[in-house]
C-alpha positions in Angstrom: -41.6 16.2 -64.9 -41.1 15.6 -61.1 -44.5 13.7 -61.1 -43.2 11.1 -63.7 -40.1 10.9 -62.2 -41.7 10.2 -59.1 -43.9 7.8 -60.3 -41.8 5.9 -63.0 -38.1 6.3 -61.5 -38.2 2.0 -60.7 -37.3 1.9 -64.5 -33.5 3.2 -63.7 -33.4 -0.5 -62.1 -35.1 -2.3 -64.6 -34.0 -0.9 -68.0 -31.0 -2.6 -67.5 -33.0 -5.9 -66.8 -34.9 -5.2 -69.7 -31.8 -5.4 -71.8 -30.8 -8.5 -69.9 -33.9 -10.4 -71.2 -33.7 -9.1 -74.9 -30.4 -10.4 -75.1 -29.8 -14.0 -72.7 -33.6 -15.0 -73.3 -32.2 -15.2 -77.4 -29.0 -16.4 -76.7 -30.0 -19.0 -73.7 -32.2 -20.6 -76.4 -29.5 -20.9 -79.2 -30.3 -17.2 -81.7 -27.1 -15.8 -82.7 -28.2 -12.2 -82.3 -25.9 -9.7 -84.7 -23.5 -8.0 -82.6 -24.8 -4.3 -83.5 -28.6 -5.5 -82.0 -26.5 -6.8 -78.4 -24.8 -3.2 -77.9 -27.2 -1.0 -79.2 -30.0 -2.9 -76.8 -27.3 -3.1 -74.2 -25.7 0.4 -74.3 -29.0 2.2 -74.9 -30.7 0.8 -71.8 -28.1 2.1 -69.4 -28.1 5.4 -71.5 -31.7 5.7 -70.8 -31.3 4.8 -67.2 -28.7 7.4 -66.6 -31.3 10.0 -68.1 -33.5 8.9 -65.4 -30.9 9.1 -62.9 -30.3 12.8 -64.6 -33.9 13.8 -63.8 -34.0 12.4 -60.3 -30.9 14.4 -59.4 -32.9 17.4 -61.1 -35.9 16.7 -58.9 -34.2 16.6 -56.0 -32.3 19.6 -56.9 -35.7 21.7 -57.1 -37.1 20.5 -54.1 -36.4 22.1 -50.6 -33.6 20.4 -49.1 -35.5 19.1 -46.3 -37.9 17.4 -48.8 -35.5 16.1 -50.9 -36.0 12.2 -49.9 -39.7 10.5 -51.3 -40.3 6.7 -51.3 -41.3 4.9 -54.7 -43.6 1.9 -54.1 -43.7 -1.0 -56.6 -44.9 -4.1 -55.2 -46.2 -5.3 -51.4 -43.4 -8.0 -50.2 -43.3 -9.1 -46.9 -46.6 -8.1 -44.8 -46.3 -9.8 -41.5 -47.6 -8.8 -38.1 -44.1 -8.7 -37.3 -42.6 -6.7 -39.7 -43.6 -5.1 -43.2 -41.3 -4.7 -46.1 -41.8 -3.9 -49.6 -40.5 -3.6 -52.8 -39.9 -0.1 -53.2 -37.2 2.6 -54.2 -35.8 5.2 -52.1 -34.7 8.2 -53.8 -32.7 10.6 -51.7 -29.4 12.8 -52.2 -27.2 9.8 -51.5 -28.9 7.4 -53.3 -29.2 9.9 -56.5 -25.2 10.0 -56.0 -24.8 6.3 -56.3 -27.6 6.0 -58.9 -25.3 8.3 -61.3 -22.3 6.5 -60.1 -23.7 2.9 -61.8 -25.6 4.2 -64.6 -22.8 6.7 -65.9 -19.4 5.0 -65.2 -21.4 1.7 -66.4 -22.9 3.2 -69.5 -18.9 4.6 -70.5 -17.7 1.0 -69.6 -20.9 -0.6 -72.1 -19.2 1.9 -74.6 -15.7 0.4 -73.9 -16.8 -2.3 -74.6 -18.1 -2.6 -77.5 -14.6 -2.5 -78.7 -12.7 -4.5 -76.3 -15.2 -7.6 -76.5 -15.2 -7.4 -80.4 -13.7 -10.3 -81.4 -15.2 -12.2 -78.5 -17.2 -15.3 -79.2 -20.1 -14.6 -76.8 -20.5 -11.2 -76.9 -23.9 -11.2 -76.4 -23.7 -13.2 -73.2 -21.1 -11.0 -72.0 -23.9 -7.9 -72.4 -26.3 -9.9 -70.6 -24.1 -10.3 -67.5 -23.2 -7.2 -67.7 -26.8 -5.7 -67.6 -27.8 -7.8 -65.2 -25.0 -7.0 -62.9 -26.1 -2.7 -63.2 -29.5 -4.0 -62.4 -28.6 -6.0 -59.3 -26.6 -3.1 -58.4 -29.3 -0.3 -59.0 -31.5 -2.6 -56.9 -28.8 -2.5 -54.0 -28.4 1.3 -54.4 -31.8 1.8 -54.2 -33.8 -0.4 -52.1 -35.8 1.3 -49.4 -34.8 -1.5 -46.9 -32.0 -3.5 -45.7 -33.6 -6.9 -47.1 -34.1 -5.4 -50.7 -30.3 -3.8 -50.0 -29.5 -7.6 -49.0 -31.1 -8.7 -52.2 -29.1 -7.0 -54.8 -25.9 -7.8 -52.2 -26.2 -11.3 -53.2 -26.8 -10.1 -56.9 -24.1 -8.8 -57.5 -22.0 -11.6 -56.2 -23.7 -14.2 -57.9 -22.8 -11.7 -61.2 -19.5 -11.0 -59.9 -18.8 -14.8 -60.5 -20.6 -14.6 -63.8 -17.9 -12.2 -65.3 -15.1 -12.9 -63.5 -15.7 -16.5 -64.8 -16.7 -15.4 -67.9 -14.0 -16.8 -69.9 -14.5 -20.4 -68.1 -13.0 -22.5 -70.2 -9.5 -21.3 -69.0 -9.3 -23.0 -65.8 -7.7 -20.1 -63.6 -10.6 -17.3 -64.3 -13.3 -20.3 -63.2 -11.0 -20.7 -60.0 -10.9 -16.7 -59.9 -14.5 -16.4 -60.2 -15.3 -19.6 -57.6 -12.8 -18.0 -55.3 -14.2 -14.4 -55.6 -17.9 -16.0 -54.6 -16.6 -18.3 -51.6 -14.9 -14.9 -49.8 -18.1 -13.0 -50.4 -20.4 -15.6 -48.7 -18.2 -16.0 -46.1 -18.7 -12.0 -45.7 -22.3 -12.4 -46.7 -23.0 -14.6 -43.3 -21.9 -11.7 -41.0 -24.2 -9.8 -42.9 -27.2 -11.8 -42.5 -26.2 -12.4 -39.0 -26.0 -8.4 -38.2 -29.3 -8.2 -40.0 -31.2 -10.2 -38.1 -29.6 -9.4 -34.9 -30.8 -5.5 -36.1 -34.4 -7.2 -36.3 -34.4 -9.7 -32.9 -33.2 -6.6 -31.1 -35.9 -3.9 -32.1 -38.3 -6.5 -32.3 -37.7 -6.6 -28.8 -38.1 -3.5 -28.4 -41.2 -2.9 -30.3 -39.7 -1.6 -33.1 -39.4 -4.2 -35.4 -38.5 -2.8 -39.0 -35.4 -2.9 -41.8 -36.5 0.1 -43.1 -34.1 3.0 -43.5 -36.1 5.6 -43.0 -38.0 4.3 -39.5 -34.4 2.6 -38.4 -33.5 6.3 -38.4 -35.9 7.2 -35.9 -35.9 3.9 -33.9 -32.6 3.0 -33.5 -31.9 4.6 -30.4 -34.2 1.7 -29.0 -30.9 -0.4 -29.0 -28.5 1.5 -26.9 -29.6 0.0 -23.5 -29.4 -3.6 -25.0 -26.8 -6.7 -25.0 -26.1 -9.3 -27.3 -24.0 -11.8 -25.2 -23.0 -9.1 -22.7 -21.6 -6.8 -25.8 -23.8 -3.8 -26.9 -26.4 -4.3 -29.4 -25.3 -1.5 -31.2 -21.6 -2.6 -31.3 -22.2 -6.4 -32.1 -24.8 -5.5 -34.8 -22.5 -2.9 -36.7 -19.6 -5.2 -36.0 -20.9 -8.2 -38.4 -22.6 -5.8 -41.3 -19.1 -4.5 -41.2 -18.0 -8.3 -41.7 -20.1 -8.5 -44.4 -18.3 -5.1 -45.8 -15.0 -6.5 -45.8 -16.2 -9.2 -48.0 -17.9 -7.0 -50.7 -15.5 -4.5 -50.7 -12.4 -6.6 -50.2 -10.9 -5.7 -46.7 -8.7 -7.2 -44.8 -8.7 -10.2 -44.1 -11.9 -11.0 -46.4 -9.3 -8.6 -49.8 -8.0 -12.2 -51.2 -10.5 -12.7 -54.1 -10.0 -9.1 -55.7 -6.4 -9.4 -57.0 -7.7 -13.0 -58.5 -10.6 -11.6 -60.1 -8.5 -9.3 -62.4 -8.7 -13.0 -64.5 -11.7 -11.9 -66.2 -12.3 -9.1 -69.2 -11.0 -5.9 -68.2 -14.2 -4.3 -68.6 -15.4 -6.7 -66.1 -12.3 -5.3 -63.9 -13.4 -1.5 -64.5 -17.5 -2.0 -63.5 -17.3 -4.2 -60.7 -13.7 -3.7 -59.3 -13.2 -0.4 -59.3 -16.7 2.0 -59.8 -19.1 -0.3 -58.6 -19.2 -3.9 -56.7 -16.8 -3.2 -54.3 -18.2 0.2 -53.1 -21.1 -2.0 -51.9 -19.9 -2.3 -48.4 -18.7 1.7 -48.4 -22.6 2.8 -49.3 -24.3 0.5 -47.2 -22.4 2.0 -43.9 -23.3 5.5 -45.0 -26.6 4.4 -45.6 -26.7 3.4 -41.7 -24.2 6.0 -40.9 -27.2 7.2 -38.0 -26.7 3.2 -36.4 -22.4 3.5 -36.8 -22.4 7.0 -35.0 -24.4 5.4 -31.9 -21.2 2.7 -31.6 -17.8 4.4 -30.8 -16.3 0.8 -30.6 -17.2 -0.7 -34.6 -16.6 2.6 -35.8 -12.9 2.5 -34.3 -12.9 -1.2 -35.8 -13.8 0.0 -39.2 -11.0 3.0 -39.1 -8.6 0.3 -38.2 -9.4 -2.1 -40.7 -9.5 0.4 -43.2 -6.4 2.2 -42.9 -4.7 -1.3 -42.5 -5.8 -2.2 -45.8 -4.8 1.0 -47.1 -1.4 1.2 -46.1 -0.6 -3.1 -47.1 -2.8 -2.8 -50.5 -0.1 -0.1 -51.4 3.2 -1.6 -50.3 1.9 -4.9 -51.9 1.7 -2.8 -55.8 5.1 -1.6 -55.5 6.2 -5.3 -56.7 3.7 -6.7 -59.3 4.4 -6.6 -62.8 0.8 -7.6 -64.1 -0.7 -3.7 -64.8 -3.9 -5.3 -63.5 -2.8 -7.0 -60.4 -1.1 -3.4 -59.9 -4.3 -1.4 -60.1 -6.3 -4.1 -58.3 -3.9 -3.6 -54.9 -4.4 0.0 -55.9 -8.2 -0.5 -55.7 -7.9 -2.3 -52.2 -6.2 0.1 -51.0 -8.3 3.3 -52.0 -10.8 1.3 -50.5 -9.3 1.1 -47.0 -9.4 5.2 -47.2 -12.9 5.3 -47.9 -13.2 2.6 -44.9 -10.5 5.5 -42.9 -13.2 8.1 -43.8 -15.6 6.4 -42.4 -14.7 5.2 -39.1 -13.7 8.6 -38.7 -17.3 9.8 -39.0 -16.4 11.4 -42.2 -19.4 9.7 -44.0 -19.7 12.2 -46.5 -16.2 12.2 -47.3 -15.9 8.3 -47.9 -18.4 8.5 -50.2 -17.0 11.6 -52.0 -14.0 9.3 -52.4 -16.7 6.7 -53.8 -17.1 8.6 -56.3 -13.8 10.5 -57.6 -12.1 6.7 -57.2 -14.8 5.9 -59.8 -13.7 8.1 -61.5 -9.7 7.9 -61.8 -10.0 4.2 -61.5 -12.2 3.2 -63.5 -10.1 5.2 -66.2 -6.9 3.2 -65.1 -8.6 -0.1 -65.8 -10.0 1.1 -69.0 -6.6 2.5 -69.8 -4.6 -1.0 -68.9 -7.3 -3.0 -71.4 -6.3 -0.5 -74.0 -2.3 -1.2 -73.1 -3.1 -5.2 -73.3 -5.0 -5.1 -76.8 -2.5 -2.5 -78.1 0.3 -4.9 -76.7 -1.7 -8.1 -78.1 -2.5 -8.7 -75.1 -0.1 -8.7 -73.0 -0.2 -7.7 -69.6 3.3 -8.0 -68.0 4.7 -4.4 -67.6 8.5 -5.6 -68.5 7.7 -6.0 -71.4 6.1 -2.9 -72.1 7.9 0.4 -72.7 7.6 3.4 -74.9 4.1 3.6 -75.6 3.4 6.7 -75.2 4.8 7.0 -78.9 2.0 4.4 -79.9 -0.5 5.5 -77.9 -0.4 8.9 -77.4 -4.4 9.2 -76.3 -4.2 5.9 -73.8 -0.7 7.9 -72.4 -2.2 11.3 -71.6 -5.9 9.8 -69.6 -3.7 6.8 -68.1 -1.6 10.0 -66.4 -3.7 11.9 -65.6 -5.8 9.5 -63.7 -2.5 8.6 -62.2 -2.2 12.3 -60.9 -5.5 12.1 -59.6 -4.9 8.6 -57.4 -1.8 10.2 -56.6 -3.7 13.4 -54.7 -2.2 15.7 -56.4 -3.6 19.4 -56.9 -6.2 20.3 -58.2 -6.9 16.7 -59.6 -9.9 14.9 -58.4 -8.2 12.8 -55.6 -6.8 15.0 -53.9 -9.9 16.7 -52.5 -11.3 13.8 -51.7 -7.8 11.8 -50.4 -7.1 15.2 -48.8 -9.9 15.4 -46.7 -10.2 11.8 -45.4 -6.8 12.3 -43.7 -7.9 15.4 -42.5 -10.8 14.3 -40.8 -8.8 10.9 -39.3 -6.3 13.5 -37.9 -9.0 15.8 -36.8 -10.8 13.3 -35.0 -7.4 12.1 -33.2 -7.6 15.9 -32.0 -10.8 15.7 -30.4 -11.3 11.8 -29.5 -9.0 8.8 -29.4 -5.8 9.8 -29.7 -4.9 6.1 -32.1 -6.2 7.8 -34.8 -3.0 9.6 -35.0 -1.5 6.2 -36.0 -4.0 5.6 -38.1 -4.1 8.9 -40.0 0.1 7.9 -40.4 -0.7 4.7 -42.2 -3.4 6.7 -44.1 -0.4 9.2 -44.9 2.0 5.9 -46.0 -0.2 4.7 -47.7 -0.6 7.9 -50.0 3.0 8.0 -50.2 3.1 4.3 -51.6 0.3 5.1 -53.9 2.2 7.9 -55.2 5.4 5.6 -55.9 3.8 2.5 -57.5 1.4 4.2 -60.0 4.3 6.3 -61.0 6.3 2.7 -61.4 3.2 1.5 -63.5 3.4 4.6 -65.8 6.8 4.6 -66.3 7.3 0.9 -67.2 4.2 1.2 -69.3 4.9 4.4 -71.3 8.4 5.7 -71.1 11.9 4.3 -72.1 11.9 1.8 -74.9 9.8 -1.2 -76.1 10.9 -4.6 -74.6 8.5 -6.7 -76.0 10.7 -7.2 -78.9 13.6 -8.2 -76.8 14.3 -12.1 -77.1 16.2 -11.9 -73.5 13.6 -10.0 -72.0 10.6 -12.2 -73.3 12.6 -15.3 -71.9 13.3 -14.1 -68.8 9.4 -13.1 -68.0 7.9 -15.7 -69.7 10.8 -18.3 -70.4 12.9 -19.5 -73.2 11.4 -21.2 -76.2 8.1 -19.5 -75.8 6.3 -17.0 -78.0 3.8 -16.1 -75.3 1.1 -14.9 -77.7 1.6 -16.1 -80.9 2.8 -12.9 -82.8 5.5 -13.4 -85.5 7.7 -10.9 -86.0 8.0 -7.3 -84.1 5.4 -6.4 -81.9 3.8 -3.1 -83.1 1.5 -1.7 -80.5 -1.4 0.8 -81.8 -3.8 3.1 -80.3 -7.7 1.7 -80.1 -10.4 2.6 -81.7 -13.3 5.2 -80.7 -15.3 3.3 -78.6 -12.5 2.5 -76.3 -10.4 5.7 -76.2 -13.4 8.2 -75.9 -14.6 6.6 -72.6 -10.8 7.1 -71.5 -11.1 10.7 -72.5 -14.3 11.4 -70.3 -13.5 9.8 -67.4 -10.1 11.5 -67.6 -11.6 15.0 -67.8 -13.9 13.8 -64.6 -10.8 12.8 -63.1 -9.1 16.1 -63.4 -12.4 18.3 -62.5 -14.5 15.9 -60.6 -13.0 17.4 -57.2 -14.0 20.7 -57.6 -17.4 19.4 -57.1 -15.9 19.1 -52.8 -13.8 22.2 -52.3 -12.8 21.9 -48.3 -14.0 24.2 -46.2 -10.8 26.0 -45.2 -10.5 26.6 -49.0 -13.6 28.4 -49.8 -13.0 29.7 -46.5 -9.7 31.1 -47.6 -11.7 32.8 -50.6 -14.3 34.8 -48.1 -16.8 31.8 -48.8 -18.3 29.5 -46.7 -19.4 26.3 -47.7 -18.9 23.1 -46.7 -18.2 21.7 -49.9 -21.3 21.2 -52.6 -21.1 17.7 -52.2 -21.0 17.7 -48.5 -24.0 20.3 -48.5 -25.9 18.2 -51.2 -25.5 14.7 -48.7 -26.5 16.6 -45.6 -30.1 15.5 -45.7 -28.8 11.8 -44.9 -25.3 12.2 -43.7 -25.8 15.6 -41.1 -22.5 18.0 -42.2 -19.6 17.9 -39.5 -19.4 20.7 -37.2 -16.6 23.1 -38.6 -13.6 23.8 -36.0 -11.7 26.8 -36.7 -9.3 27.3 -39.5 -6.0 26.8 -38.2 -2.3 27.0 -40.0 -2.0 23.1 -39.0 -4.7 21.9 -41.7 -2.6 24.5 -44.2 0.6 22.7 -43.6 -1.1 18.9 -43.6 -2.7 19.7 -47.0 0.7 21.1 -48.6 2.8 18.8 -47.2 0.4 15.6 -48.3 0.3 17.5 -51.8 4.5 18.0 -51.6 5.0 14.2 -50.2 3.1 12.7 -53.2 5.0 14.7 -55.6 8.0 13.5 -54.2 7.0 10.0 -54.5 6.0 10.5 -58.2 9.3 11.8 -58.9 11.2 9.1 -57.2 8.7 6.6 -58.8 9.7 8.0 -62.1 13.6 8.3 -61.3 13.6 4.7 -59.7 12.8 2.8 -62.7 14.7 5.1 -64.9 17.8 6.6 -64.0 18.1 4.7 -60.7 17.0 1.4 -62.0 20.5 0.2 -61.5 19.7 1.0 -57.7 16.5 -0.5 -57.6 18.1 -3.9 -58.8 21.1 -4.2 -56.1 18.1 -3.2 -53.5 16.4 -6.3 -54.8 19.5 -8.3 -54.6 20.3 -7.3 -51.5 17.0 -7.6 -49.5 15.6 -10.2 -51.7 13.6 -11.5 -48.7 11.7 -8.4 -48.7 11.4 -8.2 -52.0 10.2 -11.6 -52.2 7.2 -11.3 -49.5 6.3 -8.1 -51.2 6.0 -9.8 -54.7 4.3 -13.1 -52.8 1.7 -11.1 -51.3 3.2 -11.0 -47.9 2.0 -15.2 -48.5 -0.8 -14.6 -47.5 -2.4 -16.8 -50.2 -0.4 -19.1 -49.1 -1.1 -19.0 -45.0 -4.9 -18.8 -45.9 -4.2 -22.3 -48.2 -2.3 -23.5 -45.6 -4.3 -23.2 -42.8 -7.9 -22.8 -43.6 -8.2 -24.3 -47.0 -5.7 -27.6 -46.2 -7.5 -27.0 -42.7 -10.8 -27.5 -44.2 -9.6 -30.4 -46.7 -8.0 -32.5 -43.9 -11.1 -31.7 -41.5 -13.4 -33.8 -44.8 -10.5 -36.6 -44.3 -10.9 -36.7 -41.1 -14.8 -36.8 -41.3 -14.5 -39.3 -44.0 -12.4 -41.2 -41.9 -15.0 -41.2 -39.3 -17.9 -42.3 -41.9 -15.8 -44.8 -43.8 -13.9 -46.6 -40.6 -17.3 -45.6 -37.4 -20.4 -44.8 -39.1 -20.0 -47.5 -41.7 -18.6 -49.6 -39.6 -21.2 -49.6 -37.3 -24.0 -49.8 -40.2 -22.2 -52.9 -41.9 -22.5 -54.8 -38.3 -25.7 -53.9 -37.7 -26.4 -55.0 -41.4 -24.1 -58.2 -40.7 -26.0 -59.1 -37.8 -29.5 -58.7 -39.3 -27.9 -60.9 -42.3 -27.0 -63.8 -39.7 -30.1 -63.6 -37.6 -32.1 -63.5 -40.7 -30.4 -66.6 -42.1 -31.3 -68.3 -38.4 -35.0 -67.2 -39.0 -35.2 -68.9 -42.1 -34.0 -72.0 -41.1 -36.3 -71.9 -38.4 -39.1 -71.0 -40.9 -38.0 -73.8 -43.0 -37.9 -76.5 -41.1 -40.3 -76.4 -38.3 -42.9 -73.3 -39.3 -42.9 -75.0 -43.1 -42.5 -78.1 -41.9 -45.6 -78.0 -39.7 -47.5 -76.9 -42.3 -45.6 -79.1 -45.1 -46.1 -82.2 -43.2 -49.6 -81.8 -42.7 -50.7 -81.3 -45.8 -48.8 -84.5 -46.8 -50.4 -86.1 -44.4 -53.6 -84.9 -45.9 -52.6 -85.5 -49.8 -51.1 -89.5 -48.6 -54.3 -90.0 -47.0 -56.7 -88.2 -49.6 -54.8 -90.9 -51.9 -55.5 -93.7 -49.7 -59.2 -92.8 -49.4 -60.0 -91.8 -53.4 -58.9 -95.7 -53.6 -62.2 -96.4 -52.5 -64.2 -94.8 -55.2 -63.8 -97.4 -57.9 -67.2 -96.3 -59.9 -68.2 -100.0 -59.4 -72.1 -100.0 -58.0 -71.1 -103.6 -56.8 -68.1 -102.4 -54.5 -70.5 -99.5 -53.2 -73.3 -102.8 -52.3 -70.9 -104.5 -50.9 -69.7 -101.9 -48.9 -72.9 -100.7 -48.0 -73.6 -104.6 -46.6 -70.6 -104.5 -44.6 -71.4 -101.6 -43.0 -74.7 -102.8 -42.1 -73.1 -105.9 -40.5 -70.9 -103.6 -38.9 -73.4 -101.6 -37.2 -75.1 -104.9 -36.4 -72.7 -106.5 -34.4 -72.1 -103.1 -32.6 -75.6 -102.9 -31.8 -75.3 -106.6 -30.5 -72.3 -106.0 -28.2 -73.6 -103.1 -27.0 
């Protein structure tokens, strides 16, 4: 078994393009395929790559743990005397994680689907995407070097605009999906720019490679060298971090996200919650041994990521779209994965990865399952009460909601827990403004607690207002029936295929965590490990040095656990009980209200300044085309037109001339002469007697 897998684990990449081909080759060509051949060919190829994913973590299990990493070559790529790259897989603890990670959550969301795109006209071009995106994605997670990495990071966003786009005949998800792929490339050029600064500088050195495991050992190389006076190691990490905040939507790179909640909500659950957007979170862990060397980037990424955590979660205690709710809410679990790892938490960031994926990917599941029970409606004031309808949606949706929330023993708070810990740890024992940031960290837990408890309790509790004529007019206007249904809405619970992904991911959600039990816990019990997901990343991401046990980490774990319950209840009580209060608040601080529910504007400054910025900068260069360069062309154009006309009359009449006149003189006088030749023999005597007496008298004078 560990021989094949070994030798055959590059199909967990390309199953899933396999299933690409057998369903777009069919459809790009015009075959309507049945839709039970698109899922089963669909679903069973990311089934079969999660088995492989299975047995890789099973090898790796059995192997000593400072074996546990082997390189799977598939094809020779780039063989320069430079540098040499290839196509080829590298299979280690952390890529096994992320490997699991795609092919699991994605083969629950294929499931999910099946339902939610059943009445969709192109279902089997919405399985193709979607296959294509896992295998761009495996192909990220997987790829031995930071060029094959780079490869499936351009995938993904071209597939990213794919889905989000995929209903592109309404023109807002083709702006969604155009938007989502302009704020990735702009990411994408830091990324290409820290690459190849990463090769200039060791090729300077020597050491030219893109290759994880020889950066590992080579990277030390950089730390004596400059890029424009600036370390190396600093400026390098800096713009693959730029390329980060693009990918996994940080600030100020976070815009497209919330717009990409346009497309299907399966689309929403892969790509925007499990997947996509951990890109940026993986590939610094992956270089975690580069990030260590550079205080300064990994201060820069701590920053940026708590920022983003604590404004993605004051920005979702306004919206009323459930998605737009959980897609601030995915922004800002983000930035504490970004938290953990400027902290040097590595492991713990991607621990989050993966519980997030989890709890989040069951929330967007859970929302599609609110919008077709609610015939697809996605505004949360009109929702209410359906818990009663939709008793199996109710139960996963809240319990993923405990598990965002961090409360114990759910599957976020282990891995929330212990990024906060680690922030405030390493204020301790470095730079003491990661006390500040481990406060936003803190806020933004607090937030994350209030909003989602908002969400639930708009969504499932109180009574129905879909059915209310005032209420539908004031969200969506008088004289409209928003969706078309007649009557009383009737919400109902899904299907199967949609609930029982909600039901697994739920259970992960509530035991997932106990896959990372903190130190000071099994401590606590007379154990000590480090946590089995720590211990199991250690070959790639070295374990932390333990300080000792003290009360302090006792009381921050309790009182993050106590403050989130808090902020559930009042969550809960708020749009309740207290809703009365919450509406004078609005009333009287509808300013703050307002730039909360706008965003904070920042849509609109980025329109303002860069887009307009960018549109008047082509006025102004068409200005300078239309009014100088064509200008100038048309003179010069105008003046070749009058100097050719000169020319021309020049050629005309004397050039022309010359030779016009001459050969008139030639034809008036070959006239003249053929006068002579009269065919008479008499003429020809007579002329040949005159010219004897011609030559005569010549002779004579002479």
């Amino acid at each position: 078994m560990e021989d094949f897998i070994k030798n055959y684990c590059w199909l967990i990449p390309v199953l899933p393009l396999v299933g690409f081909v057998f369903n777009g080759l069919p459809t790009a060509v015009g075959i309507k395929l049945s839709r039970a051949y698109v899922y089963t060919v669909a679903c069973g190829v990311m089934l079969l790559s999660f088995l492989m994913g299975v047995g890789v973590f099973f090898t790796l299990k059995a192997l000593p743990e400072t074996a546990r990493e082997f390189t799977n070559l598939v094809w020779p790529w780039i063989h320069l005397e430079a540098i040499q790259l290839d196509i080829a897989f590298l299979i280690d603890p952390l890529s096994s994680v992320m490997i699991l990670v795609v092919t699991g959550v994605g083969f629950l969301i294929h499931i999910y689907s099946t339902g939610y795109m059943r009445e969709d006209k192109d279902y089997a071009r919405f399985f193709t995407y979607l296959n294509l995106f896992c295998f761009m994605m495996l192909i990220l997670v997987m790829g031995d070097n930071l060029m094959l990495l780079f490869v499936g990071w351009e995938g993904v966003g071209l597939c990213s605009y794919l889905l989000i786009g995929f209903w592109y005949e309404h023109k807002p998800n083709g702006v969604a999906g155009m938007k989502a792929f302009i704020v990735n490339r702009i990411g994408d050029f830091g990324f290409m720019v820290g690459m190849l600064a990463l090769f200039w500088a060791l090729y300077n050195t020597g050491h030219a490679t893109l290759t994880f495991t020889k950066l590992k050992t080579v990277v030390w190389f950089l730390q004596p060298q400059t890029i424009l006076g600036v370390s190396a190691v600093t400026m390098i990490c800096l713009c693959l971090f730029v390329g980060a905040t693009g990918k996994s939507a940080q600030i100020p790179l976070y815009v497209w996200l919330p717009d990409a909640m346009a497309g299907p909500t399966p689309v929403s659950a892969l790509i925007h919650a499990a997947t996509m957007v951990t890109a940026g979170v993986y590939m610094i862990a992956r270089l975690n041994f580069l990030f260590t060397l550079s205080p300064a980037a990994l201060g820069a990424v701590a920053t940026i990521g708590a920022a983003t955590a604590f404004i993605g979660a004051t920005i979702g205690f306004a919206q009323n779209d459930i998605k737009k709710v959980l897609a601030y809410s995915t922004v800002s679990q983000l930035g504490y994965m970004f938290l953990a790892l400027g902290s040097g938490a590595y492991a713990a960031g991607i621990f989050h990865l993966t519980t997030h994926a989890f709890f989040k990917a069951c929330l967007f599941l859970g929302s599609g399952s609110v919008i077709l029970g609610m015939h697809h409606e996605q505004d949360m004031r009109l929702m209410g009460g359906l818990k009663k309808y939709m008793p199996i949606t109710f139960m996963t949706f809240l319990t993923a909601t405990i598990a965002i929330a961090g409360i114990a023993p759910f599957a976020g708070f282990f891995s929330k827990d212990e990024i906060l810990w680690q922030a405030f740890a390493r204020a301790v024992h470095g730079p003491k403004v990661y006390y500040f940031l481990w406060a936003l960290g803190v806020l933004g837990a607090m937030g994350t607690a209030f909003y989602m408890l908002r969400c639930v309790t708009l969504t499932f509790f109180g009574t129905l207002r879909a059915n209310d004529k005032k209420t539908r007019e004031l969200v969506h206007g008088p004289h409209k029936d928003h969706h078309g249904h007649h009557g009383d809405l009737v919400p109902h619970e899904q299907p199967w295929n949609v609930t029982l992904p909600l039901v697994v991911l739920a259970l992960l959600s509530l035991v997932g965590g106990f896959l990372n039990v903190p130190y000071i816990i099994t401590h606590f019990f007379g154990g000590h490990s480090s946590g089995l997901f720590n211990e199991w990343l250690s070959p790639v991401i070295p374990l932390q040095a333990h300080h000792e046990v003290s009360s302090l980490e006792w009381v921050l774990m309790f009182k993050s656990v106590l403050v989130a319950a808090v902020c559930m209840y009042l969550g809960y009580k708020a749009y309740t009980s207290w809703q009365t209060g919450v509406d004078r608040f609005v009333k009287k601080f509808p300013r703050i209200y307002d730039a909360v529910y706008n965003k904070y504007y920042v849509d609109e400054f980025y329109h303002a300044v860069f887009v307009r910025g960018v549109l008047l900068f082509n006025k102004c260069c068409f200005s300078v085309d239309r009014y100088i360069v064509d200008a100038l062309v048309n003179l010069v154009g105008r003046f070749g037109a009058v100097y050719s006309d000169i020319i021309g009359w020049f050629d005309n009449f004397f050039v022309d001339g010359l030779v016009n006149g001459s050969g008139s003189i030639t034809d008036f006088t070959g006239a003249q002469l053929k006068k002579l030749q009269t065919g008479n023999i008499q003429h020809y005597a007579y002329g040949a007697v005159l010219g004897v007496v011609v030559v005569m008298i010549l002779k004579i004078l002479m």
